[in-house]
Structure formats: C-alpha cells, structure tokens
C-alpha angles and dihedrals in degrees: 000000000000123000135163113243126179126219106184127208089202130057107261100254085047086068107040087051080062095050092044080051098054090051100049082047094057088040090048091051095039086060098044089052092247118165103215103054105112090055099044087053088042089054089044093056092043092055090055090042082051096052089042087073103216113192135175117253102206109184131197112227127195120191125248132216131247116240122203116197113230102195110190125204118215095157113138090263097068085059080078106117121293096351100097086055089049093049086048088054095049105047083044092055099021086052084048100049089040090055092046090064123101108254088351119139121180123216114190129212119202111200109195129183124293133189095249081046129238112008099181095140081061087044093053097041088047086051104042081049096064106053115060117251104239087060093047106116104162140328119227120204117198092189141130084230102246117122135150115211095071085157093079110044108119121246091225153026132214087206137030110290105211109201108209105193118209114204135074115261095238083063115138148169160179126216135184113228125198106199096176141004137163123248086207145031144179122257110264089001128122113242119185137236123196104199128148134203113227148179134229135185133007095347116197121255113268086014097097119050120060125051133290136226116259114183118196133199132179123220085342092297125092109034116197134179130220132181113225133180125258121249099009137098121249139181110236110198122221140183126213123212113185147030123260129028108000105185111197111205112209115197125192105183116243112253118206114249092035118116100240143351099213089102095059106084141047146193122202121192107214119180109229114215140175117246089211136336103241101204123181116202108197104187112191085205155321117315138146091253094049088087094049093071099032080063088044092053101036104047081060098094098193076054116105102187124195104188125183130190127201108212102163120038110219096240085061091114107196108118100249103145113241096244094070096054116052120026089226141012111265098242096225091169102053095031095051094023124024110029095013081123091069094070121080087193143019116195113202106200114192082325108173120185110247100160097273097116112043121238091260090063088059089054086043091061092039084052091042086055095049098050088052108294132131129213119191115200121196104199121206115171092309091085089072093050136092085246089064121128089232091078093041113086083268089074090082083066103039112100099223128029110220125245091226084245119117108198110221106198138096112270145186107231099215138178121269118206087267099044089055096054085039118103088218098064105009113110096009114159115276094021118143135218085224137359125031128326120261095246142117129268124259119218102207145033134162112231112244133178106223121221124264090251096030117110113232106211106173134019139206139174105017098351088293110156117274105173113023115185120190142172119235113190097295093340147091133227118172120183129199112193097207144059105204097090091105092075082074091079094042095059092234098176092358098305153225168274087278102149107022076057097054094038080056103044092042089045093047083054085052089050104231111171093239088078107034107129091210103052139154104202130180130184121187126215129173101009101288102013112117140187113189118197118187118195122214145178078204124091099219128017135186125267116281113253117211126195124201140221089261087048104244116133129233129190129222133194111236104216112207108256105178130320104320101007139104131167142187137190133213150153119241112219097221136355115272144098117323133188123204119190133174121164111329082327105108128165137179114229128190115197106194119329117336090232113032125236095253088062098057085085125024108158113092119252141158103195092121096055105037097095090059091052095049089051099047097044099245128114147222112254128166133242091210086071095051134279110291120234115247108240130186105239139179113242118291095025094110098160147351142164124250137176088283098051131262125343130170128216143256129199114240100224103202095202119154136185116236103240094185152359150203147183127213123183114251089233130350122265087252091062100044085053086046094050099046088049091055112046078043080056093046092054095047094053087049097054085042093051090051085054100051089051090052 
C-alpha cells in the first residue's frame, strides 16, 4: 500500500503565497515579452513543491481471515421429534465444510432457552457485534424460525444470513390458545374466557375443519366437556366459588400425528372476592357489648351491615303505640324467609326468643346453614333461660346445649390445643408458648356442654367452653358463650384482641381461606421454587404427594412448623400443572405458564426473519431436504445446486491489517535545489540569448 503523503517545512499559506507569486511572476514576464517566463514561473512553483515536503507512505499489509457465524438453536422447542438430531447433523457437516474453506475461521453461537423464549434477533445482533465487519463473510442460522424477541432482529447484514430450517414439512399441530382471561371475579359470579382451538402446518385432510373436545375442570373437581369449534374465537363462562386463588384447568385432548402436546393445556389463576359482605346483626337488646360488633362491622369497608335492635320486647305491656318506638318495622318475613340468601352471615347478639320471629324462620335459618351459611351467636345470660336459642329449632344447629347455669366470677379466657392449632385464635396478640395468655380478665359466661364433633377454641371458668366453632352440612355456625368481650376495648385489666378476635371468628363463619383450619396452602418464590404449609386440627399427618404435568408422583415429608402447621420446600423440574395432595386437602398449582413459550408456536417458520435474509442476499433452505455445502461466492450468489446437492454462499472479504510503514521523500533536499537553479539559470539564458540578438 503506497500513498503520497506531504510534510511541509512552511506554513501552508506560506506556501501557497509562493506558489500565487510564481504565477503573478510568469504572468508579469509573459506581458512584458519576456523569453524566460515560463522557466522563471516553473522555478518559482518547484521551490513551493519543495517546501511542501511529498513523500511517499509505503505501508506493510497482512491478510485477514473471513468468519462466518454458526448460531445454533437449542431452545425447547428444538426437543420436538427428530429436530435436535437434525441440528447435530448439521454443526458436525456445516464446521467441516467451514474449516475446509481457504482463510475461513467459524465462530458458533449456541442459543439456549430463556424465560421471554427464543431470543435469537438478540442472538444474531450480539454476534454480528462482535466480528468486525470487514471480516464478516456469512452468517449461518440452524433454527425452526420462531423467536420472540422480533424487535431485535437487525435491518441489515453486512454478509449473506442462511436461514436452515428443522422440522419435516408434513408437521402439524393444535394449540390452545387463551386470548383473554380475568386476574379477578367476583364470588358466585360468571367470569368469561375467550380462548380458540387452532391448527397449524400441513393439517391432515379431514382434520381441520368441525369442532374439538375441550374439557374443563376447576381447582382440579368438577370436570366438565364442551365441544367448541376450530379456528374461532369463543367465550367460555365460569363460576367462581370461592374466595382466593381459583385455578381453571383447560384440557384439548392430544390428537395422534400432531407435534406436542405441551399447547394444549392451560392453567389460568383467577383471584376469587367477594362483591360485598351482606351481615345481619340481629341484637336481642341494649348492653354495653351491642356497640363492639356494630364498629367491627362498620370500619370494614367491603362490609354492608343491616343491624336491627329490639328495644321493646313485645310482651312490654305498657300501651306505647308502636310508631313512636322504633323508626321502621323490623321486616322478619323478607329478611328470615324470603331474601335470608342474600346474607353471607347473620350475627345473633344476647337474642332471646320472645315470639318475634315464628317457628318457620327458625327452619328457614337451619336450612340456610345447611345450604353454606354461616350464623354467629353471642350468648349473655340468656343462654341459660327459657328464652335461649338452644331450645328454639336453631338448637339442631348450635354446637353446645347450655346447662341452664350463668357463672358470675372474673375469669382468664385461654387456648385450648386446639385453640392453639386453630386459625381463629393461633397467634392472637398476647398469646403465649406456654402459660397463660397477657389479657384482661372477663366477669361473666353462661355454662354449655359442646357437641361431640364440635372445636372448642377458648375456655373460661374451669375450663368450661368459651368459643365453640362447628361445621353444619356446608355451612358454619360459631358460638361464644359470653358477652363481656367488649372489656377488651376497654383495657379492663389491661385488655385484649377484641376485635381482631371477633373479625376472625365472623370471617372463619364466612368461610375466607385465610382461616380455614384444613388447608393446603402454596406460595411460590423465585419461578419454581415452592413452600407448601398444610394446616391441620391433627397432630401428625401423612407426606404430600405431589403429581406433575407428565403424571408421575412424588412424596414429600410435612416438618412441624407451630401448633397446626406444617410446611415443606421444594424445586419443580419444569413449569406446568401440579397437584399437591395430602389427606382429603388437595390444590392445583400452576408454576410458570401450562403450556411454555416455546410451544405457542411449534411449526417451523421463518417469516420473521425473512426480511433480514432478502436484504442481506442469503436464503431459507430446509434441513428436511440435506444439509447444504458452504461455497465461496461472489455477492448476490445465495444459493445454488451442485452435483452434490444444494449449498449456499458466502462473500470472501479480502480485508488485511496494515504491520508496518514507512515514508520516503519524493526527492532529497540536494535535487530539489538542483532542479529550482536550474530552471532560474534557464530563464536567465533565454532572456540573455534575446539580448545578444538585439
């Protein structure tokens, strides 16, 4: 590499000034007549090239090699039958015919899985980076085509992209597809999924066009079967029925011929609620305690609270007309009878029977209980008269039967065992690991007698029961045999958990998961990473047995962690369904999505890098057909066949690094001096010629 380079020994206008002087010599003398012009100008202009100091740059180039980037795709995807042998075959033929070629070096590029998929534009643009671009001779792509980072696929190429497509060309499959679904509903409520079933590839004939089967299942129970169209999109209805995590299974069964089956589930978390909380507070009459629940219930803001006081009892013979006592009738017969559904829970505070409610209203509320409602009674000394619910038709429901005694005498309420395993009372404020609790002492209790099947949460005097809680068909029904709680928020004796007590013990009756004492519970940290806490009223239980996506069982050991509580960790090989079951405790689980990012799509295509490849001059071949021969190829030759079958090109780059340089003067100084005297001398022998001859 040879260039002419100048060094001067002037400023440049220096000696440009000597080269406008020169000329306006030669002009000067050409106007005068003089002979020598031309050679005085001519001396002039040597003198400034002179000064102007031209070398030669002579430069030392050693050739560089062509690299051609191999990017390799091992996404999940590529597990899909017969397509990781296809990519080995491939590196092993596609790296021997690289390094046969003349000043050719590979680089190779693995592309593995990723949470977001396949990022193979990121792959590409990283790699491309990296090399510079005058060495770039091709880039070569063994891929089924679907990535998901588009985004980043570069516009252009400095160097031919081959595309080498995995797959067969008969490949096909069905997908499930969710569109849309809720992260929330409302209890008892239908929410909607719009979801379609549809076919990709080469579909069988026959294969695409009726309906398919969809079987759906919620939290594992109740599995039901539709038959939806292929190819549309279709509203699917379901209830949810219960609060907390729902998880909705959605099953297409697997067809043979199709690529996976991995697409064809899912599993969609939606958060059950509650619109509002209807309560009914019934209070039998005025006490000191009647205004603890009303601002329980009341600061609750997802709480709608219909309270109603009896004053007057209706036996209070004393003539006052009914108008001037009470601002509206109490509606007994739409309230018990006709719209008693409407109310996830009915409170009963010191309530006597006295005749107001019928005998039917109280069948109405045992029939309400069994269906899935809950009643809460808060018993004063009335529990021991002949005017106690127990000997209304509501005593079939009631957990204890009273004794007919009312203990009059301070008392410490305190846990019982199972109390202390029970979601209602564990871990209240002021409870102890051992000893007795820091609260305040209560003044009154009736005596009860609980029922064989009935939990006995809290004591009091004697150990006689104090908060009974009990199950009653699908229902609830919780009992709390005294009406002093309410010196708990007072601070009698320093006080109490009044009303986190009486939130827990109203919200079990309502039955929110939080509080449920037989519970399969899982929270999930870190992807796959799972703890597992049963709760229990047992003091030992069996392993957890959890079952996988693919169906094989695995047993894990539950470790005491507290009264009631036991808990278990563990890692999850792959996203996908789970079901944990321990006892008559079962729960869905769904780690990551049911069906993986790199199954949305299975059928190979290159659509999304096609651009790049038109741009750059390459082309899309597949691998079905054989692996193609690496040529050197002249730009715009992508792709060809040969004897041996296809190949596709890459573009010898020629590029070099300059080792070493030097400079060498165009003349030396001496001949330069040598030139400039003597066109001055020839000028001045022509001018002395033109005088002789005068």
């Amino acid at each position: 590499m040879t260039a002419l380079r100048f060094d001067p020994a002037l400023p440049w206008w220096a000696i440009a000034g000597l080269a406008a002087l020169a000329l306006l010599v030669a002009g000067f003398a050409l106007w005068r007549g003089l002979r020598g012009w031309a050679w005085r100008g001519l001396a002039l202009m040597a003198a400034a090239i002179a000064l102007a100091g031209p070398a030669f740059e002579i430069g030392t180039r050693a050739g560089l090699s062509d690299i051609v980037i191999l990017l390799d795709d091992r996404s999940a995807s590529q597990d899909l039958p017969g397509r990781r042998e296809q990519v080995d075959r491939a590196v092993a033929q596609l790296s021997d015919a690289i390094g046969a070629l003349p000043n050719t070096e590979l680089r190779r590029v693995t592309v593995g899985d990723d949470e977001d998929g396949t990022m193979l534009g990121t792959a590409i643009t990283r790699a491309v980076a990296a090399e510079p671009d005058a060495r770039l001779a091709g880039v070569i792509a063994l891929t089924d085509g679907r990535l998901h980072d588009p985004q980043m696929v570069p516009t252009g190429l400095p160097a031919p992209l081959h595309v080498l497509l995995t797959g067969q060309p008969q490949d096909w499959d069905r997908r499930l597809v969710i569109e849309q679904a809720p992260a929330f509903g409302l209890i008892d409520q239908e929410v909607t999924i719009r979801l379609r079933v549809e076919d990709q590839g080469a579909v069988p004939p026959g294969l695409g066009q009726g309906s398919a089967t969809l079987r759906l299942s919620l939290d594992g129970k109740d599995e039901q079967t539709f038959a939806v169209p292929l190819n549309t999109t279709l509203s699917l209805p379901v209830t949810l029925n219960h609060a907390g995590q729902n998880v909705v299974q959605i099953i297409l069964p697997q067809i043979e011929g199709e690529l996976t089956d991995r697409n064809n589930s899912a599993a969609i978390s939606i958060n059950g609620v509650r619109d509002r909380l209807r309560v009914l507070l019934v209070s039998g009459e005025p006490h000191a305690g009647e205004r603890t629940w009303r601002n329980l219930l009341k600061s609750d803001a997802s709480v709608d609270l219909i309270h109603f006081n009896i004053l007057r009892p209706p036996n209070k013979m004393d003539g006052v007309p009914i108008s001037e006592l009470a601002l509206i009738a109490f509606p007994t017969r739409a309230l018990f009878l006709e719209r008693i559904d409407d109310f996830d829970l009915i409170i009963f505070d010191r309530y006597r029977v006295r005749g107001i409610l019928p005998p039917e209203y109280y069948q109405n509320i045992v029939r309400y209980v069994r269906d899935g409602g809950a009643v809460l009674v808060a018993a004063g000394p009335e529990m021991a008269s002949v005017e106690s619910l127990n000997l209304s038709p509501m005593g079939q429901i009631l957990p204890a039967r009273p004794t007919g005694r009312v203990i009059e005498e301070p008392f410490l309420p305190r846990l019982t065992a199972e109390g202390r395993r029970h979601p209602v009372t564990a871990d209240l404020p002021g409870v102890a690991a051992e000893g007795d609790p820091d609260w305040g002492r209560w003044l009154r209790m009736a005596q009860v007698t609980p029922n064989p099947d009935a939990q006995v949460a809290m004591t009091g005097v004697d150990d006689d029961p104090l908060l009974i809680l009990n199950r009653v068909g699908e229902g609830r029904v919780a009992l709390l045999t005294s009406d002093q709680a309410w010196l708990w928020g007072r601070g009698f004796e320093g006080g109490g958990p009044q009303l986190e007590l009486l939130r827990r013990i109203a919200h079990w009756s309502m039955k929110e998961p939080e509080l449920e004492e037989e519970a399969l519970l899982a929270e999930v940290t870190n992807g796959l990473d799972v703890r597992v806490t049963r709760r229990s009223m047992e003091d030992r239980i069996g392993p957890l047995v959890v079952i996988t996506p693919d169906g094989t069982t695995r047993s894990l050991p539950l470790e005491p962690d507290g009264p009631g509580r036991f808990v278990a960790d563990w890692t999850a090989d792959a996203p996908g369904l789970y079901r944990l079951q321990n006892g008559n405790e079962s729960r869905v689980l769904a780690l990551g999505p049911a069906a993986p990012r790199e199954f949305e799509q299975t059928v190979a295509d290159a659509a999304l890098l096609e651009p790049l490849v038109t741009a750059s001059g390459g082309a899309v071949l597949a691998l079905s057909e054989g692996v193609p021969d690496v040529r050197q190829a002249r730009p715009g030759r992508a792709t060809g066949s040969g004897v041996g079958g296809p190949w596709i090109g890459i573009t010898p780059r020629d590029a070099a690094t300059v080792t070493g340089l030097e400079r060498r003067p165009v003349m030396p100084d001496w001949l330069w001096l040598a030139i400039i005297a003597g066109l001055a001398l020839a000028g001045w022998l022509a001018e002395g010629r033109r005088g002789r001859g005068a």
